[in-house]
PASEBA-1860 file (N, C-alpha, C; in nm, 3 decimals):
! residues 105
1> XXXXXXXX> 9.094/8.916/10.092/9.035/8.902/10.223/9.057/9.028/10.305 ~ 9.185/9.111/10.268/9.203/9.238/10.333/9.103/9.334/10.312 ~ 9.011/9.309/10.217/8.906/9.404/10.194/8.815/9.420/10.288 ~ 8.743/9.237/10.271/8.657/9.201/10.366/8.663/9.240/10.503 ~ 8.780/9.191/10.499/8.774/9.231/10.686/8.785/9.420/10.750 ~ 8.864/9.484/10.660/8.825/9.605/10.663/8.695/9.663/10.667 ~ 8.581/9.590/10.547/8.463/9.638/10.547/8.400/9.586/10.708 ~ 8.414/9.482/10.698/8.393/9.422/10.845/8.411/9.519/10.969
9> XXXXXXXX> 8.521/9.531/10.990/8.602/9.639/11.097/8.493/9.736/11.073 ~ 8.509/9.844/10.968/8.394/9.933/10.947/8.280/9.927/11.024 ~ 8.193/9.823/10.958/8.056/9.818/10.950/8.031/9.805/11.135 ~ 8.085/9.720/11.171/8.047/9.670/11.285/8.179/9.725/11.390 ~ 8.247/9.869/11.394/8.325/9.887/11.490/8.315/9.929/11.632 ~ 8.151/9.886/11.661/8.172/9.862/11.798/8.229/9.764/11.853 ~ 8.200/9.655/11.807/8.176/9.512/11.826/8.353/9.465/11.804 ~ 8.385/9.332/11.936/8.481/9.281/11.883/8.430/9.178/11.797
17> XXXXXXXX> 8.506/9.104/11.676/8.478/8.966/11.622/8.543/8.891/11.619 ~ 8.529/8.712/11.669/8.643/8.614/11.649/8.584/8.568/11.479 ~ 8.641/8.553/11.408/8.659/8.477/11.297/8.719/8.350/11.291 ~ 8.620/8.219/11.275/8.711/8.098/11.309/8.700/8.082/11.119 ~ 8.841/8.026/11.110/8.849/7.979/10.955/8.926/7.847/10.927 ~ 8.899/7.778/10.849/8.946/7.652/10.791/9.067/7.661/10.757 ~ 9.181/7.626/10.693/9.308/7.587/10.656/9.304/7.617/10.494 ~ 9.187/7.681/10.442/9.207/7.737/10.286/9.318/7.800/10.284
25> XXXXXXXX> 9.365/7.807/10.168/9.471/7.902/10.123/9.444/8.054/10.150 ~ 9.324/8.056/10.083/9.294/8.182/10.103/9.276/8.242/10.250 ~ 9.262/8.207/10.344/9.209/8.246/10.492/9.326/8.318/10.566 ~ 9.457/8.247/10.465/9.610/8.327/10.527/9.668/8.361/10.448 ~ 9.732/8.477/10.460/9.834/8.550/10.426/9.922/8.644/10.533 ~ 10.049/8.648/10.479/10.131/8.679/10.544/10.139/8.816/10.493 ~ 10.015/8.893/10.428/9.977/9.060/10.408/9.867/9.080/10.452 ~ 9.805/8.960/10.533/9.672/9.024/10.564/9.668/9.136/10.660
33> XXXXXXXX> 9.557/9.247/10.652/9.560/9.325/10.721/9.447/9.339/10.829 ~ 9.476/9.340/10.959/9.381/9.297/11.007/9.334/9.397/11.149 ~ 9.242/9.418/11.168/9.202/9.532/11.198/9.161/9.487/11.354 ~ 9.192/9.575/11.450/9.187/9.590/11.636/9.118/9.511/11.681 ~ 8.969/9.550/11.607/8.850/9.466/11.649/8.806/9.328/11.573 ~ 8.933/9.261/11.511/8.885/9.161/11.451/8.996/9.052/11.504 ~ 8.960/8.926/11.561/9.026/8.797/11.579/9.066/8.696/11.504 ~ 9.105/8.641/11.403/9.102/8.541/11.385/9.202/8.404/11.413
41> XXXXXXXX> 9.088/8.336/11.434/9.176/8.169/11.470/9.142/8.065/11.386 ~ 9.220/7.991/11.350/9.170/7.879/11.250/9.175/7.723/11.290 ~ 9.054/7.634/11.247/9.066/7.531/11.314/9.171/7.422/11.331 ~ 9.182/7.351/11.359/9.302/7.283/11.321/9.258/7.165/11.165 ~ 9.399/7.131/11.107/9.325/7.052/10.991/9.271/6.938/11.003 ~ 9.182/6.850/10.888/9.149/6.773/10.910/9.054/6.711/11.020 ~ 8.989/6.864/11.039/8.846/6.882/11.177/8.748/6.885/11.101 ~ 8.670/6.827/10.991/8.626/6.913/10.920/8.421/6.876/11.060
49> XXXXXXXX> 8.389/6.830/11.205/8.352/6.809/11.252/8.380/6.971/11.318 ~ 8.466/7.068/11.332/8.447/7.157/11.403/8.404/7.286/11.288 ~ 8.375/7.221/11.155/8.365/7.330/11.049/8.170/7.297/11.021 ~ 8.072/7.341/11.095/7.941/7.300/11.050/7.944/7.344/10.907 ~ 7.967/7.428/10.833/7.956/7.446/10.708/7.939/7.338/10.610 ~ 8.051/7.232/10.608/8.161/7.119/10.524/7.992/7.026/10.573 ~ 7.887/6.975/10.677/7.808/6.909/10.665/7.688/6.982/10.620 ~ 7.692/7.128/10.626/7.568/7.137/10.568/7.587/7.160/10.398
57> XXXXXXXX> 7.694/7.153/10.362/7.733/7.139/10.213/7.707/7.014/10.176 ~ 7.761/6.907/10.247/7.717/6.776/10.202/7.579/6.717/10.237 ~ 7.486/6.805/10.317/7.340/6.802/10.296/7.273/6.839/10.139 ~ 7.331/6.958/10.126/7.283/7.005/10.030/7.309/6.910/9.894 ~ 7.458/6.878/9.856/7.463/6.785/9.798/7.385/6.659/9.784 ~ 7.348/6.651/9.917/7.257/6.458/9.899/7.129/6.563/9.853 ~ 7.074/6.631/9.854/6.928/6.712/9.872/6.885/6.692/9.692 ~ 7.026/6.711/9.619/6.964/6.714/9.499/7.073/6.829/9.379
65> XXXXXXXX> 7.183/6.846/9.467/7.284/7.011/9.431/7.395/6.943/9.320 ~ 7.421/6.795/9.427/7.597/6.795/9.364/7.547/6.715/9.206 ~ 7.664/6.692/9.174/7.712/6.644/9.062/7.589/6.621/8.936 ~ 7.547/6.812/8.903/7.469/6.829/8.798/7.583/6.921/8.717 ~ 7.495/6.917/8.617/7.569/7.032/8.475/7.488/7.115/8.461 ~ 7.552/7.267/8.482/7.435/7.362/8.437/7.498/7.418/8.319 ~ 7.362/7.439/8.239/7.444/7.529/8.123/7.436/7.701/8.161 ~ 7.378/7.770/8.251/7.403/7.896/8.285/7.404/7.926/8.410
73> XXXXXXXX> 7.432/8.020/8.463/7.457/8.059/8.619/7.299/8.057/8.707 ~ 7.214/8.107/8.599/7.102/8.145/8.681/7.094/8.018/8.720 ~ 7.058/7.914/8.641/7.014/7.776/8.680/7.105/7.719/8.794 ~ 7.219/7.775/8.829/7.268/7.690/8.946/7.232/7.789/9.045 ~ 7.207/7.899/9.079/7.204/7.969/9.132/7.024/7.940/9.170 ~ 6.924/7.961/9.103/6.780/7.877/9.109/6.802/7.729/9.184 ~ 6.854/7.670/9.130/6.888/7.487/9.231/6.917/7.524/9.358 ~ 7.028/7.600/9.358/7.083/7.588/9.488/6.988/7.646/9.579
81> XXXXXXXX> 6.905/7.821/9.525/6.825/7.856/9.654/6.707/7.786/9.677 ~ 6.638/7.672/9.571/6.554/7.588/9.569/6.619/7.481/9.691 ~ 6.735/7.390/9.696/6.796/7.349/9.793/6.770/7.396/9.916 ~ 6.847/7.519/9.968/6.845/7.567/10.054/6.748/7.568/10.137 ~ 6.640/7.630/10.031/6.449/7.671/10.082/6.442/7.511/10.201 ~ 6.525/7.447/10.137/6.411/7.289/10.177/6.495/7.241/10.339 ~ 6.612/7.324/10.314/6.674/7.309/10.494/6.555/7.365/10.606 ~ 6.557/7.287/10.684/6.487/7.332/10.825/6.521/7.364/10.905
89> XXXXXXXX> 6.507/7.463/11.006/6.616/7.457/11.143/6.602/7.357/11.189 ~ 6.509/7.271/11.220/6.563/7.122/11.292/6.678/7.049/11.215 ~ 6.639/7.052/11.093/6.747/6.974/11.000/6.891/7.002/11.013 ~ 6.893/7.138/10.994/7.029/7.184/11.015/7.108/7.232/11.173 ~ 6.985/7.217/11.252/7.028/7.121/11.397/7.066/7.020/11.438 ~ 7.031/6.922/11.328/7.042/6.790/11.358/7.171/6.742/11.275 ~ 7.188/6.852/11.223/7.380/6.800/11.077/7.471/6.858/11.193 ~ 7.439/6.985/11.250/7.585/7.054/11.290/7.566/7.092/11.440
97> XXXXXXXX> 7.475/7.039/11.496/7.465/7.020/11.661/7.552/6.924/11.707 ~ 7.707/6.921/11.759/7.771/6.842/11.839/7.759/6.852/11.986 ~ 7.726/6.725/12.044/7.752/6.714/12.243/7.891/6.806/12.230 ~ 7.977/6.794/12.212/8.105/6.814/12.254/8.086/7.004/12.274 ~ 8.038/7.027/12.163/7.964/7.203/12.158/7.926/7.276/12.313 ~ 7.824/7.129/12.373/7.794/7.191/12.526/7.811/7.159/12.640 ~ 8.009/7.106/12.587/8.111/7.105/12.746/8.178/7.231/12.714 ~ 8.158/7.328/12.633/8.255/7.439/12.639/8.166/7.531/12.631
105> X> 8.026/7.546/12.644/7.979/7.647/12.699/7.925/7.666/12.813
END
């Protein structure tokens, strides 16, 4: 992740960035290196309502994604952007749009 966020820092060093992240393993380390213009805060656990990601994964899943067998990469990789194609912005307004979203802005 020390990479990432370096390239990050880079690419975009005008800009400050908050990074909100989940409770993965991976999201912390106690070597991460983390650069002036970069924030991160992580949600608290067991939010998975403040993570839109975690519902538009389980969209995709009901859509037609989860619990297949592929025998090669392309083919999951073909499903999934076939999936994807079929999200709408209303749709994916309507998974990860919370009221609660617009008392804090």
């Amino acid at each position: 992740m020390s990479i990432f966020l370096k390239e990050l820092s880079k690419t975009y060093s005008e800009d400050i960035m908050i990074l909100v992240c989940d409770g993965a393993a991976w999201h912390k380390s106690k070597n991460l290196e983390i650069s002036g213009n970069i924030i991160i805060t992580h949600i608290p656990p067991y939010t998975p309502e403040m993570n839109p990601i975690e519902q538009i994964w389980k969209q995709i899943r009901q859509m037609g994604f989860g619990n297949k067998i592929f025998r090669i990469l392309k083919a999951v990789v073909d499903r999934l952007c076939d999936t994807i194609n079929l999200l709408t912005d209303e749709l994916v307004k309507s998974i990860t749009l919370r009221e609660w979203i617009y008392s804090v802005v």
